[in-house]
KETOR-633897 format. One record per residue: residue number from 0; residue in one letter; x, y, z of N, C-alpha, C in turn. Coordinates in pm, whole numbers, plus 50000, padded with zeros to 5 digits. Each point is the difference from the previous one (the first is absolute). Layout:
<sites>
{seq NUM type A nxx X nyy Y nzz Z caxx X cayy Y cazz Z cxx X cyy Y czz Z};
...
</sites>
This chain:
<sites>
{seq 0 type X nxx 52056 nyy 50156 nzz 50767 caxx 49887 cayy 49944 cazz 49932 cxx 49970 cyy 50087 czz 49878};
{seq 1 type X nxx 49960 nyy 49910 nzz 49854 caxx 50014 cayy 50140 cazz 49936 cxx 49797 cyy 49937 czz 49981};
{seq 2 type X nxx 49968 nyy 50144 nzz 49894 caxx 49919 cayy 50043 cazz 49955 cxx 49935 cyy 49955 czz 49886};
{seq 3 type X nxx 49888 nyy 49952 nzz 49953 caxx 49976 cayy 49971 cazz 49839 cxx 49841 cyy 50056 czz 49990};
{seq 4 type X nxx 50040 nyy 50164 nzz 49900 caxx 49875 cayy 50086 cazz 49993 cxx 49974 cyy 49956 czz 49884};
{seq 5 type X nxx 49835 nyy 49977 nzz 49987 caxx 49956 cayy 49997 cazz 49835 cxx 49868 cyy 50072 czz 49995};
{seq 6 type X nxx 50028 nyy 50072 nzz 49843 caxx 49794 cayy 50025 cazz 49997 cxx 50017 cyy 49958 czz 49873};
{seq 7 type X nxx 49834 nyy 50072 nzz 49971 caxx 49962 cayy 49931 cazz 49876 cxx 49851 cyy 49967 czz 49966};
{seq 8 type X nxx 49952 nyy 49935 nzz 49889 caxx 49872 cayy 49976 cazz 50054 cxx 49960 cyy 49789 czz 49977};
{seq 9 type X nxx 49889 nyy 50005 nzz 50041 caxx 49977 cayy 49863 cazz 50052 cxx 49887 cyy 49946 czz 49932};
{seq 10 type X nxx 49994 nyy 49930 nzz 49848 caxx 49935 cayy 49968 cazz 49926 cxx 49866 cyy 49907 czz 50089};
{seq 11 type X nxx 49866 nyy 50023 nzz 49941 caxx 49932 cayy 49935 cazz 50060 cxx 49983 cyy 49837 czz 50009};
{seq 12 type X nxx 50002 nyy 49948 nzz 50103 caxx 50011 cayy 49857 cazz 50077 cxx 50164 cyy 50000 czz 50034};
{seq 13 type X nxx 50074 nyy 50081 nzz 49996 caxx 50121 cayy 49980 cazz 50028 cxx 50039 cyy 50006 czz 50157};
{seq 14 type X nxx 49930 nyy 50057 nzz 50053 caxx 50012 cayy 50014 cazz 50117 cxx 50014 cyy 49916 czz 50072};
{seq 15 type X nxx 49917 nyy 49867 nzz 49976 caxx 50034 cayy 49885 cazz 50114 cxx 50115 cyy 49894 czz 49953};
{seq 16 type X nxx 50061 nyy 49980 nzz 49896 caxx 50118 cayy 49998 cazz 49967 cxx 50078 cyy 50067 czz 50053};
{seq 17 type X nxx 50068 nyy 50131 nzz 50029 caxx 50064 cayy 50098 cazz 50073 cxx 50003 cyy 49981 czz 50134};
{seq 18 type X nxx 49888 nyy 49930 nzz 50041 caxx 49989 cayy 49982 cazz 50172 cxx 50039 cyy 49867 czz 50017};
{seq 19 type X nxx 49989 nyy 49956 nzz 49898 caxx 50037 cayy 49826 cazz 50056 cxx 50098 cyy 49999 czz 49971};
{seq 20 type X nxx 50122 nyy 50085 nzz 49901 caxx 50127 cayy 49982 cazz 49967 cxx 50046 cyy 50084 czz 50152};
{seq 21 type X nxx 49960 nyy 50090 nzz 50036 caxx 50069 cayy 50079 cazz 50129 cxx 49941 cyy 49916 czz 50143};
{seq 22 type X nxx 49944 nyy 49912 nzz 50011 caxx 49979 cayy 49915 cazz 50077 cxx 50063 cyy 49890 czz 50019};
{seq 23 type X nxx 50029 nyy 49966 nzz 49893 caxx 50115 cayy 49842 cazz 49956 cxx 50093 cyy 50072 czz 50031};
{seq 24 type X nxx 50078 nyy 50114 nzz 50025 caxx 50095 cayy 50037 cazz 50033 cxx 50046 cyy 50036 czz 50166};
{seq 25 type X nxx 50031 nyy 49892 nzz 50073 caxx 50009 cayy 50012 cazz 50140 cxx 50098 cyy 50101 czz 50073};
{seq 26 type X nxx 50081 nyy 50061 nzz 49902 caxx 50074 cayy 50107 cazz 50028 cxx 49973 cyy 50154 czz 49971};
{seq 27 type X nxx 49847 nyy 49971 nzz 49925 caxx 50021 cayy 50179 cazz 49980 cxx 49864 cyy 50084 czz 50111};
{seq 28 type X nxx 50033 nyy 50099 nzz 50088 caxx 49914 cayy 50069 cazz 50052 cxx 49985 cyy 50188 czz 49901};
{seq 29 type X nxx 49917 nyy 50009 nzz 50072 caxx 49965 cayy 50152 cazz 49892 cxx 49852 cyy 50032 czz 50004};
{seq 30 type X nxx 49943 nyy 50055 nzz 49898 caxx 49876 cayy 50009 cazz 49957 cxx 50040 cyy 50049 czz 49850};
{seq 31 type X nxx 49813 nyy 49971 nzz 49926 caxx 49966 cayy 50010 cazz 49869 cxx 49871 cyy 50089 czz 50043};
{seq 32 type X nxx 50071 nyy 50109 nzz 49944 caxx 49893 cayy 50082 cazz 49990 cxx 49937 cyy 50097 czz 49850};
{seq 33 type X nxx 49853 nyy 49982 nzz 49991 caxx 49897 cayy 49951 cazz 49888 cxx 49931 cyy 50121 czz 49989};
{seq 34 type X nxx 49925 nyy 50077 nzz 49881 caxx 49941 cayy 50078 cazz 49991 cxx 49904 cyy 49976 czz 49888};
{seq 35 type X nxx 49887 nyy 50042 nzz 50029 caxx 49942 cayy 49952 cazz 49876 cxx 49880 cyy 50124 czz 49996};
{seq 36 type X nxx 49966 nyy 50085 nzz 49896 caxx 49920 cayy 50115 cazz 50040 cxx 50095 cyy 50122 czz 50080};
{seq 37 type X nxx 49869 nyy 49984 nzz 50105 caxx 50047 cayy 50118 cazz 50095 cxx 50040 cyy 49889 czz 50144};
{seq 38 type X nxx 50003 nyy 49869 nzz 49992 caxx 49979 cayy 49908 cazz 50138 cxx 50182 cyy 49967 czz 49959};
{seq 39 type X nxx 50012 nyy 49987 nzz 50148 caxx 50195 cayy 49992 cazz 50038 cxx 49953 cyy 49888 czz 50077};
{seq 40 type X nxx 50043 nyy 49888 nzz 49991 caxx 50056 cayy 49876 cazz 50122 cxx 50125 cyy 49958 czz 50018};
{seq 41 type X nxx 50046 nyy 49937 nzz 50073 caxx 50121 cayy 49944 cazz 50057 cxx 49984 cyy 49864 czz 50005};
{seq 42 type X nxx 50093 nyy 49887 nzz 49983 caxx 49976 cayy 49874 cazz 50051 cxx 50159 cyy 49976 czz 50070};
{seq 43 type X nxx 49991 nyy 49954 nzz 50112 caxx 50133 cayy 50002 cazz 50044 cxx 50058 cyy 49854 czz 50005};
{seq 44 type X nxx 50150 nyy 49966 nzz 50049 caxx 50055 cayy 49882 cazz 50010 cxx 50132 cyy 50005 czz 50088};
{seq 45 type X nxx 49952 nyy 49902 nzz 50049 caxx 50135 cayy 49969 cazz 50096 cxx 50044 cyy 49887 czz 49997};
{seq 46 type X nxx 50127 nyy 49940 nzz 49979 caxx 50050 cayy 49908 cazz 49939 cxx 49934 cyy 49878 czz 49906};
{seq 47 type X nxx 49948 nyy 50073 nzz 49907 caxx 49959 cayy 49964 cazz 49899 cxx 49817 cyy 49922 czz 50057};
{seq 48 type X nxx 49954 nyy 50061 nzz 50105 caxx 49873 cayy 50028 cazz 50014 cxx 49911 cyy 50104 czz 50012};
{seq 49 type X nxx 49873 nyy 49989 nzz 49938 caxx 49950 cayy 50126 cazz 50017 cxx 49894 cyy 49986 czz 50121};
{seq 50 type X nxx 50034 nyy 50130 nzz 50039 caxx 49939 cayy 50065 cazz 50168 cxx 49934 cyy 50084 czz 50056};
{seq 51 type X nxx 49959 nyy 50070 nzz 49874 caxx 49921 cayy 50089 cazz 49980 cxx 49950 cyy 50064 czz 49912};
{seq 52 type X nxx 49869 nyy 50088 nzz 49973 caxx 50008 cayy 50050 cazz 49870 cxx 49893 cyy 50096 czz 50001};
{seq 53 type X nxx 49960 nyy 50128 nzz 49915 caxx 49938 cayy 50076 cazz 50007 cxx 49967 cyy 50055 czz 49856};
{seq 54 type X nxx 49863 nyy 50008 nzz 49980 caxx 49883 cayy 50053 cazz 49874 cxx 49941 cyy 50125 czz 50012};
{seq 55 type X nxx 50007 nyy 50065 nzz 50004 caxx 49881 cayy 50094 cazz 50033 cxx 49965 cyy 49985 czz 50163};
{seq 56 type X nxx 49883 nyy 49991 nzz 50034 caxx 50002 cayy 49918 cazz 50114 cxx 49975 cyy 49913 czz 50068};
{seq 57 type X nxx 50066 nyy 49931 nzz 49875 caxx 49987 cayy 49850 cazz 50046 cxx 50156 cyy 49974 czz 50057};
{seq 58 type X nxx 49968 nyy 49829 nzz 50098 caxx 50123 cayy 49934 cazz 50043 cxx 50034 cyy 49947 czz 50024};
{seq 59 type X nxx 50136 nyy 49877 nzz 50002 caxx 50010 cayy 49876 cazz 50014 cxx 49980 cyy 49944 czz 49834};
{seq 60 type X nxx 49924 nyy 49868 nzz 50071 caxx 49918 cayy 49947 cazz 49896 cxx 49962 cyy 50045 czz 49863};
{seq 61 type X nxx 49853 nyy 50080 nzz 50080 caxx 49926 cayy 50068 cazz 49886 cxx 50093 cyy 50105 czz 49931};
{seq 62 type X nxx 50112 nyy 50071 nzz 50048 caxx 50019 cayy 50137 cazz 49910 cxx 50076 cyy 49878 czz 49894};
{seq 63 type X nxx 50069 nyy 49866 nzz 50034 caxx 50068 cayy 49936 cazz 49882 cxx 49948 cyy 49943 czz 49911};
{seq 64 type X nxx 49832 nyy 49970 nzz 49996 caxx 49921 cayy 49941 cazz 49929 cxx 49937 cyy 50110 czz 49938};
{seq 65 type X nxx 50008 nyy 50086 nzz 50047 caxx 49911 cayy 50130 cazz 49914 cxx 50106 cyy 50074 czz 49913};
{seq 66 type X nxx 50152 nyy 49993 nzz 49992 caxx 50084 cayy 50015 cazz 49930 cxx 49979 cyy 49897 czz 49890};
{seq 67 type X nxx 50010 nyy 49865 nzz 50041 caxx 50048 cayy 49929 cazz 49878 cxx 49841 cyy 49992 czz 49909};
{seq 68 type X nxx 49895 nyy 50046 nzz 50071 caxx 49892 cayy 50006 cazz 49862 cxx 50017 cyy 50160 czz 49934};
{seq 69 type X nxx 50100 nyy 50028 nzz 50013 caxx 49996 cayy 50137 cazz 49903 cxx 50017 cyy 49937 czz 49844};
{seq 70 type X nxx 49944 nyy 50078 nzz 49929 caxx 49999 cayy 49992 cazz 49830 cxx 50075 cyy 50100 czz 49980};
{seq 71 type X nxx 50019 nyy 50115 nzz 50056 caxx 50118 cayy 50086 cazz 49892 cxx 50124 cyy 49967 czz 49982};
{seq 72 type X nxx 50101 nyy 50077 nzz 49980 caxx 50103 cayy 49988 cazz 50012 cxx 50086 cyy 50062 czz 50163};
{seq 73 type X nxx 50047 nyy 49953 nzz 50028 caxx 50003 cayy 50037 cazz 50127 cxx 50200 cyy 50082 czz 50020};
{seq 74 type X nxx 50011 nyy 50131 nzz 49997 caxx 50123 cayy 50023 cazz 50048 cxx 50066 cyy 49954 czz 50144};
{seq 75 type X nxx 50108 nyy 50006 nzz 50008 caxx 50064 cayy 49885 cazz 50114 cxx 50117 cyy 50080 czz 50029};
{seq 76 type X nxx 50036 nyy 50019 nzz 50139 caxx 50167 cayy 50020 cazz 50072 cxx 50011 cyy 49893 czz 50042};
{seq 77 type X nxx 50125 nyy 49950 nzz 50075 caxx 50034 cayy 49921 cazz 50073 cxx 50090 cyy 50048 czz 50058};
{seq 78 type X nxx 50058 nyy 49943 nzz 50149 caxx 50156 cayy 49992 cazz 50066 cxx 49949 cyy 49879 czz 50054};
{seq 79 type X nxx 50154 nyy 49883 nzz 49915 caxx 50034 cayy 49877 cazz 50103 cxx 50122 cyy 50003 czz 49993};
{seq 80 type X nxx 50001 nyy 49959 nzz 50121 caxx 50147 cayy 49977 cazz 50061 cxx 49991 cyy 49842 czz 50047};
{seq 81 type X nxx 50121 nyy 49959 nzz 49951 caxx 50056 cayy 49864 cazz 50039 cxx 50065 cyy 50007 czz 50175};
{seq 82 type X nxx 49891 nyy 49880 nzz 50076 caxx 50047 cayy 49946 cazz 50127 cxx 50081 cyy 49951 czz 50031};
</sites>
């Protein structure tokens, strides 16, 4: 199975574009993980669903809705791997 690492950063409103393109994708599991400030979250995926996710301390749900109202610019890792 291979690997596909990316960073970078994540222009604002881009984010839910990014999730709906890695969602339409039924083969990729991994996580996207987000920094914005001093706050680190994770949103995870498993075959191209997401299953979890973490803000600060927030989770689920809320840490993914309290991501996508960020206004900055948001730096980003990822690892997905194709299922």
């Amino acid at each position: 199975m291979s690997q596909v690492r990316m960073a970078g950063e994540i222009g604002t409103g881009l984010l839910a574009d990014i999730l709906q393109l890695l969602s339409s994708r039924g083969e990729v599991s991994g996580y996207l993980e987000l920094t914005s400030g001093t706050t680190v979250g994770r949103i995870w995926f498993a075959k191209g669903r997401m299953i979890d996710a973490h803000w600060g301390l927030a989770t689920g749900e809320d840490a993914v809705q309290t991501m996508l109202a960020i206004k900055d610019v948001i730096q980003s890792t990822s690892m997905i791997s194709p299922t």
